[in-house]
Structure formats: structure tokens, C-alpha cells
N, C-alpha and C positions, 0 to 999 in steps of 0.2 A: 876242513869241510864242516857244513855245519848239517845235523841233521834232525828229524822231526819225528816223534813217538805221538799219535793220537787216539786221546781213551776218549770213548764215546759214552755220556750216559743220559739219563733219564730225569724228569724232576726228582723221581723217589730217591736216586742216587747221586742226590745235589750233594748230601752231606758224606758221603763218600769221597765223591771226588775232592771237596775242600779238605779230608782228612789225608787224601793223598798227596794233594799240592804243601801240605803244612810239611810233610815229612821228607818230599823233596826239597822245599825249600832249607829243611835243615840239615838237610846233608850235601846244598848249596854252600850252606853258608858255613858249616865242618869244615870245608875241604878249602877255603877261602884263608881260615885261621892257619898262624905259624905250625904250631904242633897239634897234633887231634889226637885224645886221649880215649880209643875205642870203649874202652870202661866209660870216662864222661860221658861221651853223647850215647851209648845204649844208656844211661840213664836218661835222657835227655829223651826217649823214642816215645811213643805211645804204648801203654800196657796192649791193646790190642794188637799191635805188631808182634810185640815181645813174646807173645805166645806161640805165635809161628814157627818161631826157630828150632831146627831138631836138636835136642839136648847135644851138648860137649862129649865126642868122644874122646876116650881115653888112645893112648900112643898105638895100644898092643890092639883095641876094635878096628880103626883107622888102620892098622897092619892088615887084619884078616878081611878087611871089606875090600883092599885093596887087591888082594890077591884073590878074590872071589873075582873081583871087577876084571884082572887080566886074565882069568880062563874063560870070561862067557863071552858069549858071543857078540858081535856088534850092538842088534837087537838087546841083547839080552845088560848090556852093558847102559845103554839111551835108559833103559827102565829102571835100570841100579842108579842112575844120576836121579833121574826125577823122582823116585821114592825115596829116597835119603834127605830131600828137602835140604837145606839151608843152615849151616851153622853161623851163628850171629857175626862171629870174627871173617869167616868166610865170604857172608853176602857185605859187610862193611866194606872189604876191601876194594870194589868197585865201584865206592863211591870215595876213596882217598886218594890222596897226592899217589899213591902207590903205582894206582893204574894209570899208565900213562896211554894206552888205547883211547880213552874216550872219558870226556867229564859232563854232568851235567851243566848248561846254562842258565834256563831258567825254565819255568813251569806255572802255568797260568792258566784259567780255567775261564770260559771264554761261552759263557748263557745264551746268549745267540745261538751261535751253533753246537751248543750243548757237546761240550768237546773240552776235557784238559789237552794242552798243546806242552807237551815236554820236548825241551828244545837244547840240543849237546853236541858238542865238540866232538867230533872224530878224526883219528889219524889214522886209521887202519882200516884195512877191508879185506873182509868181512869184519864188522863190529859187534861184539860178541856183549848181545843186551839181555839177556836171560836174568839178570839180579834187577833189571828193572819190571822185565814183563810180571817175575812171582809178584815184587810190591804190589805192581797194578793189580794183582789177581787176588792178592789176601786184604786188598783194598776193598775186594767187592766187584771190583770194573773189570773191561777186557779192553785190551788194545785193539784197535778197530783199525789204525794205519801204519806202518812207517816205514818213514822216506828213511831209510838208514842205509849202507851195504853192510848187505848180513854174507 
């Protein structure tokens, strides 16, 4: 199945989106290469991205977070994901051979109707895009559609 992610922006947020499509594209083109060496290409990322990501826990934090995460509650568990934000190795991995749910195809940004169109491969459903929606969001943009099964 092939499905569609569309981020909607503005003239002011032309150079946004080009910044976005640049980073898909290279995590196109990573995941295309024989071996991808996660060290390489977060060298390879944009320093603005790079800042995003929640610092490297240690073995014994990632222990105690995790067992905070199985006593709360549902709720309480959704806000423990989203305020933990992103570890670099973490959100990587949904753009590698790794994942075989879903990869991206390609990503194109389309002046007319003022719309990047990210365009990927799914085999599963619900398809679980949460490491693309943060990009688009630390990108500046919001996802405005997509034709995915979430």
C-alpha cells in the first residue's frame, strides 16, 4: 500500500519545508545504502535537528522511566511518551532497513498547492508515523493530511 503524509505551509514557511524535504530525502537515500552507519548519517543531519533530541539515557534511567511508565496510568503513560521526546538512535530507527512496517518513498514539495507530499510504503495497519509527524513539527510545519491507516 502506498500512502500520503501532507504538510501544509505558507510562503514564510517555503524555507522550512525545503529544510524538511532535504532531511527526508536523506533518510531516503540512508535507508537505500547497503549498511547505514547511525553515527554517519546523524553526522550527516542538520545541526537544527540535532538539537531536538532528548540527551542519551543511561541503562539504570531507561530502567526507572520504565517502571514509572508501568505503574501510571493510561493517560498518564501517552504524556510519559510525549515528554520524553526522541532519542537520536530511537527516532533513526524508523527510517532504517530495521523497520519493516513502513519506509519512506519520496518527498516533494509542490508551490502550487503549497504542500510537501511525503509519499511511503506501508505494510501494516495501523502504521505507526509518530517519528515523521515530530520531524514535521521540529521542522516548523504541521501535518495538515494523511491518507495513512493509523
Amino acid at each position: 500500500m502506498i500512502g500520503h503524509i501532507k504538510v501544509a505551509f505558507t510562503d514564510n514557511f517555503r524555507a522550512n519545508a525545503e529544510s524538511l524535504v532535504q532531511v527526508l530525502r536523506l533518510l531516503i537515500r540512508s535507508r537505500s545504502e547497503d549498511s547505514v552507519d547511525e553515527t554517519r548519517l546523524a553526522d550527516r543531519l542538520p545541526e537544527w535537528l540535532l538539537r531536538e533530541f532528548s540527551p542519551k539515557k543511561t541503562p539504570e534511567e531507561k530502567l526507572e522511566w520504565l517502571q514509572r511508565w508501568r505503574s501510571a496510568s493510561h493517560e498518564e503513560q501517552l504524556e510519559m511518551e510525549r515528554s520524553a521526546g526522541w532519542e537520536l538512535t530511537g527516532w533513526l530507527h524508523w527510517f532504517s532497513a530495521g523497520n519493516d512496517l513502513w519506509r519512506l518513498r519520496s518527498a516533494d514539495v509542490d508551490d502550487v498547492a503549497q504542500v510537501v507530499d511525503i509519499e511511503l510504503d506501508q505494510v501494516d495497519d495501523p502504521v505507526p508515523i509518530e517519528a515523521v509527524e515530530w520531524l514535521v513539527g521540529r521542522a516548523g510545519l504541521t501535518v495538515a493530511e494523511t491518507d495513512v491507516s493509523r
